[in-house]
TIVO-2410 file (N, C-alpha, C; in nm, 3 decimals):
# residues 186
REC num residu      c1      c2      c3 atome chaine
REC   1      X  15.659   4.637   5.567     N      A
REC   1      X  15.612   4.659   5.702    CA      A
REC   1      X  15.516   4.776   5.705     C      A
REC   2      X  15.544   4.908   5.652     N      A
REC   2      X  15.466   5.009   5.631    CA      A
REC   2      X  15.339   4.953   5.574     C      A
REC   3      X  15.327   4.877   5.478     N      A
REC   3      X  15.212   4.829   5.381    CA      A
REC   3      X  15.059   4.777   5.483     C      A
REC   4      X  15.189   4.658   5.587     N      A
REC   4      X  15.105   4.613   5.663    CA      A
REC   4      X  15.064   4.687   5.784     C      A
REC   5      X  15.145   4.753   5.813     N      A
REC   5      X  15.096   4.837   5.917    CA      A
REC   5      X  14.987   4.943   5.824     C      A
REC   6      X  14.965   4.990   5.778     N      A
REC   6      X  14.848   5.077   5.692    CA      A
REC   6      X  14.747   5.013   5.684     C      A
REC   7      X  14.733   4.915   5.628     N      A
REC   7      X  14.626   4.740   5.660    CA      A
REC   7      X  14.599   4.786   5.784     C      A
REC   8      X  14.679   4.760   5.850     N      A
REC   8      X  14.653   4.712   5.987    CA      A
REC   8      X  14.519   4.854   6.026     C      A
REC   9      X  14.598   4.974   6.032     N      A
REC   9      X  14.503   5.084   6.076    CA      A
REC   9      X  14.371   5.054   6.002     C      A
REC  10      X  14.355   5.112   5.929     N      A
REC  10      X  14.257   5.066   5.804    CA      A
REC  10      X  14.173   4.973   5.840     C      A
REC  11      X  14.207   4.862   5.862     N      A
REC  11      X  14.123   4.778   5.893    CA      A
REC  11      X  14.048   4.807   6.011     C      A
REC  12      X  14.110   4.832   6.180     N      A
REC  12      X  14.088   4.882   6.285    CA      A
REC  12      X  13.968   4.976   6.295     C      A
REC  13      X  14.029   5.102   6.176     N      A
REC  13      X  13.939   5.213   6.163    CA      A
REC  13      X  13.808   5.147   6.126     C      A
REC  14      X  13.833   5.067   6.020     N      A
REC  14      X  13.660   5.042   5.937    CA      A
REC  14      X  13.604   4.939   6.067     C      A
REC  15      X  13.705   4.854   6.137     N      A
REC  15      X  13.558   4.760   6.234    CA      A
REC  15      X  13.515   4.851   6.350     C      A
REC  16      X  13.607   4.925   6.382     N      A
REC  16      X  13.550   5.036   6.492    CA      A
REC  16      X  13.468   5.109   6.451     C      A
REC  17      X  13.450   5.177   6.318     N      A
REC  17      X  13.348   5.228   6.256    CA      A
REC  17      X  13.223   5.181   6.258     C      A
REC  18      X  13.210   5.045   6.224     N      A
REC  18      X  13.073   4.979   6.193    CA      A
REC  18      X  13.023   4.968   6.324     C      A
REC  19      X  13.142   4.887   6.397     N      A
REC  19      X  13.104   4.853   6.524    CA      A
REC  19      X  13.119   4.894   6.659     C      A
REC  20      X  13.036   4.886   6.769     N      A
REC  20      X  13.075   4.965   6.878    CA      A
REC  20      X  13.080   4.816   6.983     C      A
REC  21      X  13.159   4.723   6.884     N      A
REC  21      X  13.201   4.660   7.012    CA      A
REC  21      X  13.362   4.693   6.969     C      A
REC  22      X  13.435   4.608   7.066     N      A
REC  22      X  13.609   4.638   7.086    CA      A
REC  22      X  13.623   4.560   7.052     C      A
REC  23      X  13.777   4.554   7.031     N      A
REC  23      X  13.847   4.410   6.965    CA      A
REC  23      X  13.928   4.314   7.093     C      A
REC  24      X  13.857   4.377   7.193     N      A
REC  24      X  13.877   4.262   7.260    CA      A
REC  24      X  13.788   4.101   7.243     C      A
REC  25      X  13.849   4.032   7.230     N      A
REC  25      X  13.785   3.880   7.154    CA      A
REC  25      X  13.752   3.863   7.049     C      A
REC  26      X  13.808   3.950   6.959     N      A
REC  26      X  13.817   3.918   6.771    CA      A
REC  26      X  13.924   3.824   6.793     C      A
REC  27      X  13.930   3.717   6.746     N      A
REC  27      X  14.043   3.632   6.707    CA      A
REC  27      X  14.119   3.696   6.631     C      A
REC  28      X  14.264   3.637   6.586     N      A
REC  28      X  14.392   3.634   6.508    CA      A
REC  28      X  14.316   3.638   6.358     C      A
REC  29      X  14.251   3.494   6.338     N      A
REC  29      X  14.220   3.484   6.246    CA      A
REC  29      X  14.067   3.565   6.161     C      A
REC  30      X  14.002   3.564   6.263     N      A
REC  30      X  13.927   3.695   6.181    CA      A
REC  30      X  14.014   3.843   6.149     C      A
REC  31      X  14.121   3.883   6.235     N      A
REC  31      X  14.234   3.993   6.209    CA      A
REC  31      X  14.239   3.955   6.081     C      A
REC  32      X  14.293   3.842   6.030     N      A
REC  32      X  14.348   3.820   5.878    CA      A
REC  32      X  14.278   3.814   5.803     C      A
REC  33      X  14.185   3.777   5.794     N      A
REC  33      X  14.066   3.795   5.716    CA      A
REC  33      X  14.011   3.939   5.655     C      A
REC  34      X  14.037   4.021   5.770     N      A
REC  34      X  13.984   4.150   5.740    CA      A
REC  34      X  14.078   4.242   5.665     C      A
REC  35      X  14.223   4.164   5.686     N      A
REC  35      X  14.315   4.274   5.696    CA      A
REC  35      X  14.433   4.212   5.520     C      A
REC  36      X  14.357   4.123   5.493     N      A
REC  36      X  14.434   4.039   5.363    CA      A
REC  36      X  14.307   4.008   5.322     C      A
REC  37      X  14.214   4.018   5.265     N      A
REC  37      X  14.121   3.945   5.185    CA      A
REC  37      X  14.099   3.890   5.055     C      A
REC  38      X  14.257   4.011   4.964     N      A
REC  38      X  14.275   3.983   4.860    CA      A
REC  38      X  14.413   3.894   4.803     C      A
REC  39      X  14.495   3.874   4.976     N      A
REC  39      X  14.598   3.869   4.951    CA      A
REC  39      X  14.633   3.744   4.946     C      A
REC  40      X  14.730   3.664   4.932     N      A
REC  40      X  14.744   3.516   4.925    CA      A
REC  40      X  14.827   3.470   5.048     C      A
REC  41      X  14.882   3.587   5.132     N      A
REC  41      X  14.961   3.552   5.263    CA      A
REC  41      X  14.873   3.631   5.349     C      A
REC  42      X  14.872   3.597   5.499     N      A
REC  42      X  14.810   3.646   5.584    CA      A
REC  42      X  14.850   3.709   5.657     C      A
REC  43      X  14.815   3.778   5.776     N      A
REC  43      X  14.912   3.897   5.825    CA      A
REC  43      X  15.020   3.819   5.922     C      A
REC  44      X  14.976   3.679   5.962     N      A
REC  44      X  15.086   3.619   6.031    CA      A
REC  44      X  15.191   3.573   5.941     C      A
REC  45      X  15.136   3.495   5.789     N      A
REC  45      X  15.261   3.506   5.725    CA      A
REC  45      X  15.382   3.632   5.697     C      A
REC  46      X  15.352   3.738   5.680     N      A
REC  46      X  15.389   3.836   5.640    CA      A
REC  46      X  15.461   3.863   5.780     C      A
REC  47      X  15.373   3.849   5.882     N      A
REC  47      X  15.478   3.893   5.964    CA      A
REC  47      X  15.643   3.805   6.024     C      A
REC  48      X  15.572   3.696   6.017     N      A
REC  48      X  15.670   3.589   6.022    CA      A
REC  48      X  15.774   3.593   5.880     C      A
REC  49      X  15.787   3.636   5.767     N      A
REC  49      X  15.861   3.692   5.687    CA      A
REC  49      X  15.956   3.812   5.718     C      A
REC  50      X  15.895   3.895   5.787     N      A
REC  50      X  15.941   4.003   5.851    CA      A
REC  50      X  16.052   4.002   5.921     C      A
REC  51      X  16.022   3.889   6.036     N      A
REC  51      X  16.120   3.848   6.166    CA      A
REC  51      X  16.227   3.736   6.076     C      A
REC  52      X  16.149   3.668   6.030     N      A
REC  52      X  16.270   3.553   5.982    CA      A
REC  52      X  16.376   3.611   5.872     C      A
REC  53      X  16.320   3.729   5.798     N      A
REC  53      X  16.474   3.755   5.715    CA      A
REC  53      X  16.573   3.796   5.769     C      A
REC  54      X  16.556   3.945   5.871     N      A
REC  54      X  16.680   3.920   6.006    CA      A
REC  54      X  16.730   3.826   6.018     C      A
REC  55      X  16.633   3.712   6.062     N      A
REC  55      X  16.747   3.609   6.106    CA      A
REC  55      X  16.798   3.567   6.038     C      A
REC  56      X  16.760   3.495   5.923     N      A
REC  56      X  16.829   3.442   5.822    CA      A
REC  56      X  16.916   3.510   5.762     C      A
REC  57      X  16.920   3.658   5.770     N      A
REC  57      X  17.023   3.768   5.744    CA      A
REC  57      X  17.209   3.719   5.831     C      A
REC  58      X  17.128   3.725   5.973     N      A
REC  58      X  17.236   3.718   6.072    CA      A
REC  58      X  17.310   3.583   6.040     C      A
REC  59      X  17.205   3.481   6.052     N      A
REC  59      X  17.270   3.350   6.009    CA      A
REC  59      X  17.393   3.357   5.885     C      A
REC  60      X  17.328   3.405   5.788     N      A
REC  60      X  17.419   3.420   5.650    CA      A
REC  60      X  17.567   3.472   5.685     C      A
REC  61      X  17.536   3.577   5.732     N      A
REC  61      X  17.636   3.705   5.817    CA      A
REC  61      X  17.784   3.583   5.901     C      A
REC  62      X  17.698   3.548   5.986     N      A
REC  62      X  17.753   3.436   6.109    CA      A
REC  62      X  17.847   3.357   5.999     C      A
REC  63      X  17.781   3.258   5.890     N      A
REC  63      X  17.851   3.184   5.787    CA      A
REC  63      X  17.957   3.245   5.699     C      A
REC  64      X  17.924   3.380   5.630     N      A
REC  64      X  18.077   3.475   5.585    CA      A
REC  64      X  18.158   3.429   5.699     C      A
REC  65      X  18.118   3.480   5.860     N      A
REC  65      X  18.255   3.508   5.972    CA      A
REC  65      X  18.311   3.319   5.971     C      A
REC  66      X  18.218   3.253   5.979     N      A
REC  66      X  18.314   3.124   6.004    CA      A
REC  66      X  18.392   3.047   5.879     C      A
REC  67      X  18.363   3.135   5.776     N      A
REC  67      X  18.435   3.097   5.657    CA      A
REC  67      X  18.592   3.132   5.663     C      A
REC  68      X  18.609   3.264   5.756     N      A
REC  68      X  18.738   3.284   5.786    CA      A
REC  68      X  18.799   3.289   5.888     C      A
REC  69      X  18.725   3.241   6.009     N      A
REC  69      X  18.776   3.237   6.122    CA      A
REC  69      X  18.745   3.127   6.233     C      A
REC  70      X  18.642   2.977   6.153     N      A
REC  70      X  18.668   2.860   6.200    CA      A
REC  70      X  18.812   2.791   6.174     C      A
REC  71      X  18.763   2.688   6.320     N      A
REC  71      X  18.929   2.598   6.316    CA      A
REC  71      X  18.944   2.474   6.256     C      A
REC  72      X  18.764   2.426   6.249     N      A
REC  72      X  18.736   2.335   6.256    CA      A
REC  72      X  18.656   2.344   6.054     C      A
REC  73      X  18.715   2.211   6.026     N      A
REC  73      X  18.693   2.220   5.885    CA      A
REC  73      X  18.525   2.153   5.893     C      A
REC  74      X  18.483   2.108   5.946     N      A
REC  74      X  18.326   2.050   6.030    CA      A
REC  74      X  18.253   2.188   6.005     C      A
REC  75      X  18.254   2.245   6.114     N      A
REC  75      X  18.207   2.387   6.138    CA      A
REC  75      X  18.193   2.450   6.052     C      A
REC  76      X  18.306   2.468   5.989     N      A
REC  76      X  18.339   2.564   5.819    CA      A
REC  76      X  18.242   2.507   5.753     C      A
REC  77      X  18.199   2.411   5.733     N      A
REC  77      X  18.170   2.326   5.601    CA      A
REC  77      X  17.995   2.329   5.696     C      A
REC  78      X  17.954   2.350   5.816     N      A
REC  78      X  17.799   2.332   5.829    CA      A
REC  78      X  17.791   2.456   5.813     C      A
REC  79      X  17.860   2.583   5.841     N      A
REC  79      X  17.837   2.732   5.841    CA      A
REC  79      X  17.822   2.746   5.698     C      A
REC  80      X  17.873   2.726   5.619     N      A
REC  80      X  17.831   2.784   5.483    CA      A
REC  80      X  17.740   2.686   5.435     C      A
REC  81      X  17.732   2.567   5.473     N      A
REC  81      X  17.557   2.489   5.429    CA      A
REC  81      X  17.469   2.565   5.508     C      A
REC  82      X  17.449   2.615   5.616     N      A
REC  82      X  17.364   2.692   5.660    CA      A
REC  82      X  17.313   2.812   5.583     C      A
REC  83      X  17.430   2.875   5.543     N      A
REC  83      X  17.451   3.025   5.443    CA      A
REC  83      X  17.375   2.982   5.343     C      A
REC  84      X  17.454   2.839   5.276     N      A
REC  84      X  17.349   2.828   5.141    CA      A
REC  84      X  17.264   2.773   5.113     C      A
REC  85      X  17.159   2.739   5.251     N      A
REC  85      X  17.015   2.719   5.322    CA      A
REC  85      X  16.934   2.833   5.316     C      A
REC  86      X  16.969   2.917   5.399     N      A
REC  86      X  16.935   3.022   5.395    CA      A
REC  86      X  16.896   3.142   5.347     C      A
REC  87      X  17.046   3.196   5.213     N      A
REC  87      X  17.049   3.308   5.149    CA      A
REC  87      X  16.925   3.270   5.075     C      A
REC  88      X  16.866   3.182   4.972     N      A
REC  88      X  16.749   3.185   4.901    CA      A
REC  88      X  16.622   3.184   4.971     C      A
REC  89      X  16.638   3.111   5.094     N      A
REC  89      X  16.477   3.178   5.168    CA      A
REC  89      X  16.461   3.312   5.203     C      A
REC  90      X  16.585   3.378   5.204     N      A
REC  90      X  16.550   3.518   5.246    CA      A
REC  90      X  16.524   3.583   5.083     C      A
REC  91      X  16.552   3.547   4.976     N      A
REC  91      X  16.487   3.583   4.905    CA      A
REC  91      X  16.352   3.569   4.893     C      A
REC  92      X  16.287   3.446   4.841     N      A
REC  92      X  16.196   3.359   4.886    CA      A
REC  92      X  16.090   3.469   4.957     C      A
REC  93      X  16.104   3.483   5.069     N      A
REC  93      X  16.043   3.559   5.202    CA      A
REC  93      X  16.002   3.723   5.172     C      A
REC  94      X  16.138   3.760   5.052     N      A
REC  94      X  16.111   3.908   5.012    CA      A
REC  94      X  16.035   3.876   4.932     C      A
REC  95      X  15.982   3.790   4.794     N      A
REC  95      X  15.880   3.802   4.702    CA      A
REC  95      X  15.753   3.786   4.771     C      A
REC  96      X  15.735   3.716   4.913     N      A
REC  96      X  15.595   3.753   4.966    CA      A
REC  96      X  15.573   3.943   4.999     C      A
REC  97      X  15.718   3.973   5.053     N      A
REC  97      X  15.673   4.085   5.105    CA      A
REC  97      X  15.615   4.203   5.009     C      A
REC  98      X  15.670   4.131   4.869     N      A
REC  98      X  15.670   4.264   4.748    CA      A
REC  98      X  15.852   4.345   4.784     C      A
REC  99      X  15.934   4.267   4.813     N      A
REC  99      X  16.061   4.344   4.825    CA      A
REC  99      X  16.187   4.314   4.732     C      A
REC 100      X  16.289   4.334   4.784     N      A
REC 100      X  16.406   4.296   4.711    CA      A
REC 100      X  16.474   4.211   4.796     C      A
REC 101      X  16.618   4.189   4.749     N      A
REC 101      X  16.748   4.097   4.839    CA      A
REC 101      X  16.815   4.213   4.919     C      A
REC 102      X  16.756   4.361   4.909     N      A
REC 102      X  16.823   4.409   5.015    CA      A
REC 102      X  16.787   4.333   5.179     C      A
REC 103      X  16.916   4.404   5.280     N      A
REC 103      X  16.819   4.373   5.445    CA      A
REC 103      X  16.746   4.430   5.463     C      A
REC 104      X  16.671   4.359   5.514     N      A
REC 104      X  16.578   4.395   5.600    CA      A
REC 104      X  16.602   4.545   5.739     C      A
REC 105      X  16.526   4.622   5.744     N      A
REC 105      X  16.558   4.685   5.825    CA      A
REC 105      X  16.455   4.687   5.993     C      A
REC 106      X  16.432   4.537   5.978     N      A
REC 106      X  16.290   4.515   6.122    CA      A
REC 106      X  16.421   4.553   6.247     C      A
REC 107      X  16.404   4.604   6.293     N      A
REC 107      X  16.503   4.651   6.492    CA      A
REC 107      X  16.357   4.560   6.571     C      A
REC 108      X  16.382   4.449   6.602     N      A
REC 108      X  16.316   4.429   6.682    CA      A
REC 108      X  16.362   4.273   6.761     C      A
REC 109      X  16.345   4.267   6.921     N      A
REC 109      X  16.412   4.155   6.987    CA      A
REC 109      X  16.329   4.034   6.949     C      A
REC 110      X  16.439   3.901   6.874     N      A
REC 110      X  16.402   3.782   6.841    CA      A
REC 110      X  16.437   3.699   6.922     C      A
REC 111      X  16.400   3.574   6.962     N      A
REC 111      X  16.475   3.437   6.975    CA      A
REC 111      X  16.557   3.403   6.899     C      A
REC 112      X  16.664   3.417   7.000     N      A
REC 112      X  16.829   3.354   6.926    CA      A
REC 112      X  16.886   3.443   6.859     C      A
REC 113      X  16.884   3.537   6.823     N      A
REC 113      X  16.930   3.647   6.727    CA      A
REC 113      X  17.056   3.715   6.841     C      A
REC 114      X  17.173   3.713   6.776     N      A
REC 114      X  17.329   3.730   6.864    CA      A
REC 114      X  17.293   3.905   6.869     C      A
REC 115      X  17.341   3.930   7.010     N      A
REC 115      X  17.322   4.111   7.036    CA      A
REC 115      X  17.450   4.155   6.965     C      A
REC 116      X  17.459   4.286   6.985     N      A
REC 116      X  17.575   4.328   6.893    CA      A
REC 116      X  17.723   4.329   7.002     C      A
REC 117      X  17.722   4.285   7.135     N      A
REC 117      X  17.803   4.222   7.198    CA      A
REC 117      X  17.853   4.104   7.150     C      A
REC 118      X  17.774   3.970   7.113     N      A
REC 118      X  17.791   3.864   7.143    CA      A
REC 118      X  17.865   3.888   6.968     C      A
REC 119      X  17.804   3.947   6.910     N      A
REC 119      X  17.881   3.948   6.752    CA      A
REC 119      X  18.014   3.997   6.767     C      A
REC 120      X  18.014   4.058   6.818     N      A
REC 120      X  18.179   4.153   6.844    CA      A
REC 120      X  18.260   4.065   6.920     C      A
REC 121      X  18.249   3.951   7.009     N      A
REC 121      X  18.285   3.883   7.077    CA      A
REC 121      X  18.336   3.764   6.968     C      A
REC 122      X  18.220   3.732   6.906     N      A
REC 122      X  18.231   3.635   6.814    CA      A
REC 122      X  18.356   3.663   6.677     C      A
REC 123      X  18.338   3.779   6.643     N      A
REC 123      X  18.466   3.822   6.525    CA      A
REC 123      X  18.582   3.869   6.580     C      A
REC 124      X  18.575   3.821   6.715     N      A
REC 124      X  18.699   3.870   6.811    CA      A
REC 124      X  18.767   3.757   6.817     C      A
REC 125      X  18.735   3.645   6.772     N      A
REC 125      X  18.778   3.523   6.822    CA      A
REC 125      X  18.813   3.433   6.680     C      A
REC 126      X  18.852   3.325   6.694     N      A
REC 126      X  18.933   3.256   6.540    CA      A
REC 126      X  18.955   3.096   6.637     C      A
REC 127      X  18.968   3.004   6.520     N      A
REC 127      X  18.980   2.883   6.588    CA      A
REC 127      X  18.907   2.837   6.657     C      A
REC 128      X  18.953   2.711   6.745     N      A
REC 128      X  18.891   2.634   6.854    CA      A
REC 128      X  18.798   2.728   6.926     C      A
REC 129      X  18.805   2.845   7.007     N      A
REC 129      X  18.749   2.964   7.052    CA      A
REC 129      X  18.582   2.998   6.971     C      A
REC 130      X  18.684   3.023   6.884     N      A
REC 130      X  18.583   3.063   6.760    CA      A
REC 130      X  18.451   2.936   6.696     C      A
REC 131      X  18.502   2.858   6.726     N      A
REC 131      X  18.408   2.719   6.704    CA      A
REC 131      X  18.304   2.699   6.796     C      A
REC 132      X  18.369   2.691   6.893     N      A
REC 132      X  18.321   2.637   7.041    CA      A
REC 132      X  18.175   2.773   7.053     C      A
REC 133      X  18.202   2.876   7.060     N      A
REC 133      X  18.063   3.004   7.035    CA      A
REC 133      X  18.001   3.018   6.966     C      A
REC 134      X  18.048   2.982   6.817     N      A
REC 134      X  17.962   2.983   6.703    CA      A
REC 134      X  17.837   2.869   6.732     C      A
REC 135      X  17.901   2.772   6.766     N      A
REC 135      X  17.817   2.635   6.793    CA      A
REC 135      X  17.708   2.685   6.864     C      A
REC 136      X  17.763   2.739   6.995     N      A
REC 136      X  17.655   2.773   7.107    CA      A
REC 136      X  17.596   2.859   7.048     C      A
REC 137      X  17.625   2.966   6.985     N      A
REC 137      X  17.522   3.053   6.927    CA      A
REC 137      X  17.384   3.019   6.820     C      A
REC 138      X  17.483   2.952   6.749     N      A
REC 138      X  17.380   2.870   6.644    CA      A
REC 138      X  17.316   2.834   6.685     C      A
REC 139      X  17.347   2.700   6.824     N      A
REC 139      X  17.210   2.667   6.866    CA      A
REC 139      X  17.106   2.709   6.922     C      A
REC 140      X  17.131   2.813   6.980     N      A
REC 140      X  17.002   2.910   6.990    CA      A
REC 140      X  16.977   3.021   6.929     C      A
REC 141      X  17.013   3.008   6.816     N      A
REC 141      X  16.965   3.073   6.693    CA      A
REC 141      X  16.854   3.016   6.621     C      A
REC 142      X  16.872   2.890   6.639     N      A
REC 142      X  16.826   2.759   6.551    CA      A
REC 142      X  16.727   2.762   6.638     C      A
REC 143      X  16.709   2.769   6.719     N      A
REC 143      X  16.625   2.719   6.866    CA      A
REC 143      X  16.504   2.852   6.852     C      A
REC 144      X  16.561   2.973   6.839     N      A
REC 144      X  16.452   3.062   6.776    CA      A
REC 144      X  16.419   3.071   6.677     C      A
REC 145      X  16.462   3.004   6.554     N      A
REC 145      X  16.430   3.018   6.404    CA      A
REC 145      X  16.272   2.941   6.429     C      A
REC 146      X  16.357   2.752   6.523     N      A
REC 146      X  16.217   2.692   6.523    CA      A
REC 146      X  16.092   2.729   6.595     C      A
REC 147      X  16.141   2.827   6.652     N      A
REC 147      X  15.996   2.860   6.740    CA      A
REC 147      X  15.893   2.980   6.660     C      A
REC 148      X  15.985   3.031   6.580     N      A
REC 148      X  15.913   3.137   6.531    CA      A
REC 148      X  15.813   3.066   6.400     C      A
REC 149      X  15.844   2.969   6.376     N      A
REC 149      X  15.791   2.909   6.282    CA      A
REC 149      X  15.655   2.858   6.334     C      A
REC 150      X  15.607   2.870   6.470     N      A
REC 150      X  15.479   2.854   6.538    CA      A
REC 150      X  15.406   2.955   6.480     C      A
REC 151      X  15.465   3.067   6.462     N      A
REC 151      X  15.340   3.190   6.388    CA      A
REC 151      X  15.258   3.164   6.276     C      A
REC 152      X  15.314   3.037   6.215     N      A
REC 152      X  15.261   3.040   6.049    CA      A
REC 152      X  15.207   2.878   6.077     C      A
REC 153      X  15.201   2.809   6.155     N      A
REC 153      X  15.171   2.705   6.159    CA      A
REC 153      X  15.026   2.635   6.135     C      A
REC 154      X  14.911   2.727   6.139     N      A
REC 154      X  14.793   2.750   6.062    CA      A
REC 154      X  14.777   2.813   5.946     C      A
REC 155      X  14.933   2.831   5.892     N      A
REC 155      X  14.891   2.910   5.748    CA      A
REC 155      X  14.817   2.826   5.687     C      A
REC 156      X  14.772   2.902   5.546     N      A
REC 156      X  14.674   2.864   5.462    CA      A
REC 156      X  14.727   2.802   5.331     C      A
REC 157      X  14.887   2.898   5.319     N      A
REC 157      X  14.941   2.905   5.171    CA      A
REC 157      X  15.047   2.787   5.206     C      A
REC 158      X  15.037   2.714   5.091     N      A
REC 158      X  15.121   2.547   5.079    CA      A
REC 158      X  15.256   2.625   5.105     C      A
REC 159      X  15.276   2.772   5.053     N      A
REC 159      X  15.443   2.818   4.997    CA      A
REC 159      X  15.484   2.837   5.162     C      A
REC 160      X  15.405   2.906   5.210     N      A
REC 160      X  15.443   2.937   5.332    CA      A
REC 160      X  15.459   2.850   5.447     C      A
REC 161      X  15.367   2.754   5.451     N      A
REC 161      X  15.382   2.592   5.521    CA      A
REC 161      X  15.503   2.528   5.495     C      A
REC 162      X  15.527   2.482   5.334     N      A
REC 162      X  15.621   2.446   5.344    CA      A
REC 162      X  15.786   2.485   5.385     C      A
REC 163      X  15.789   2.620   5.365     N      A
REC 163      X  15.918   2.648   5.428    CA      A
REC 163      X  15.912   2.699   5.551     C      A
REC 164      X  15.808   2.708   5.620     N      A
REC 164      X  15.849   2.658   5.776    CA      A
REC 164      X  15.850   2.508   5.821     C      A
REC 165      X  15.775   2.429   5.775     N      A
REC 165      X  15.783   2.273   5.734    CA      A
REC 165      X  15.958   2.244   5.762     C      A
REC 166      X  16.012   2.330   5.627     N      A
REC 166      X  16.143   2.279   5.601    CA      A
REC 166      X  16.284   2.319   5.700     C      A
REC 167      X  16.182   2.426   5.711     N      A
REC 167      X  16.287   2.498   5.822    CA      A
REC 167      X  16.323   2.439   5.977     C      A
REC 168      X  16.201   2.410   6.023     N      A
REC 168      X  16.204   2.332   6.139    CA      A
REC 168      X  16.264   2.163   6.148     C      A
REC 169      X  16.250   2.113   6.011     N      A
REC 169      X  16.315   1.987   6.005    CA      A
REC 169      X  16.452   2.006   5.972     C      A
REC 170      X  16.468   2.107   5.894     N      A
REC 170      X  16.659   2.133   5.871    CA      A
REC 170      X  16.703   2.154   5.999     C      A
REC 171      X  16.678   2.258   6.049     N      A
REC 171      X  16.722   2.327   6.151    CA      A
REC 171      X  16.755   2.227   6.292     C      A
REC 172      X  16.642   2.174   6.277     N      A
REC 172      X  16.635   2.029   6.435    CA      A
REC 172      X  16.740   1.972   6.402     C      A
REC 173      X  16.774   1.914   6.298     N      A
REC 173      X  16.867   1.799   6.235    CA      A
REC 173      X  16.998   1.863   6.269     C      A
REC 174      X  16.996   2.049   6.249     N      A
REC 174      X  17.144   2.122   6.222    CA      A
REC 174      X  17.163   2.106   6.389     C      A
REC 175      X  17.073   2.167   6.452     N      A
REC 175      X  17.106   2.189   6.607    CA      A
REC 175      X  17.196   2.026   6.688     C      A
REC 176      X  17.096   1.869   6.616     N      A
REC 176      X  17.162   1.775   6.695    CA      A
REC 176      X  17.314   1.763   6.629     C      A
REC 177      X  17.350   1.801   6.490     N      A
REC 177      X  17.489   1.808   6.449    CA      A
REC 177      X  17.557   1.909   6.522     C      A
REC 178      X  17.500   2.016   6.539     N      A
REC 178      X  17.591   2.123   6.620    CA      A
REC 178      X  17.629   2.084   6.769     C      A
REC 179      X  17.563   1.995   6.819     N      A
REC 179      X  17.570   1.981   6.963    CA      A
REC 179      X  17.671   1.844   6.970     C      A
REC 180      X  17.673   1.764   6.886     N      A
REC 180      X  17.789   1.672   6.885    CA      A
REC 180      X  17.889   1.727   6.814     C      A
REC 181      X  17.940   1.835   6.769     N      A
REC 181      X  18.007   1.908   6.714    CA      A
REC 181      X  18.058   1.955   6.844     C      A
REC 182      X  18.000   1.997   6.925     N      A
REC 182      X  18.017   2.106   7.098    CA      A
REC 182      X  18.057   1.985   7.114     C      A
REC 183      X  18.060   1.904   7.172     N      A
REC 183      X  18.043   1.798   7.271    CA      A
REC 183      X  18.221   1.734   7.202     C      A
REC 184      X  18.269   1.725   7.094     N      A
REC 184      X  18.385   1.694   7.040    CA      A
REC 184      X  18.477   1.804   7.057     C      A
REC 185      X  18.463   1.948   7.081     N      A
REC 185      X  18.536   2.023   7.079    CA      A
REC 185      X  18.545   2.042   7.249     C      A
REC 186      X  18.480   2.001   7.323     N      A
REC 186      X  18.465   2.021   7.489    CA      A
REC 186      X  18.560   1.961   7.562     C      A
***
């Protein structure tokens, strides 16, 4: 994040330099251009790497809790396919950034991402309880995973296409299982 934010100035500084117009009406994509020229991801990939390992963090997180505190052997068994969906794209996501498998430390408000209420609520609970929220949570977890995947949707790089590609088709598929999953436990 530091890397790109330094880019980011840097870049700012040198077009304000040359130029004495503003960046009001530079496109996105001339931004990336200026600001990655050497790089093989663009600043929307990178940033969309950024936001999605959180999530995919939390997701993982979410799959440990329903490993020991679903009721439902269904649930159990999509929560840790989710987990082991997931844990390798968040690797995946760190070799664009230049990072490791540590977390991520982005603090910033996502789509679908559980507050630290709704988590405490959630490891408060076990069983049927515990099913019935996870579900609902997931699905709008899932529901922001797929939207965030709009940021990269003009990427350039096949690597980065395809796992939002993949993400949005897993994820759609997980959300209509999760919701007849709700709909059996209701």
């Amino acid at each position: 994040m530091n890397k790109l934010l330094i880019t980011g100035v840097i870049a700012i500084s040198a077009v304000l330099g040359l130029s004495s117009c503003s960046f009001i009406g530079v496109a996105p994509a001339t931004m990336d251009g200026m600001m990655n020229h050497d790089s093989k991801y663009s600043s929307s990939d990178l940033m969309f790497a950024e936001m999605m390992i959180p999530h995919h963090q939390q997701a993982v997180a979410l799959g440990d809790l329903a490993s020991t505190r679903a009721g439902s052997d269904a649930v159990r068994a999509l929560a840790l396919r989710i987990k082991g969906e997931q844990a390798p794209e968040i690797n995946t996501m760190q070799t664009w950034l230049g990072g490791s498998s540590e977390d991520s430390q982005m603090n910033m408000p996502m789509d679908g991402m559980l507050s630290d209420e709704e988590l405490a609520k959630l490891k408060s609970l076990s069983g049927k309880p515990f099913d019935v929220l996870y579900l609902q949570k997931m699905i709008q977890h899932h529901a922001g995973a797929i939207y965030m995947v709009s940021m990269i949707e003009n990427s350039k790089n096949a690597d980065v296409k395809a796992l939002g590609d993949s993400n949005v088709k897993t994820q759609t598929l997980e959300v209509a299982e999760m919701k007849n999953l709700l709909a059996k436990l209701q």
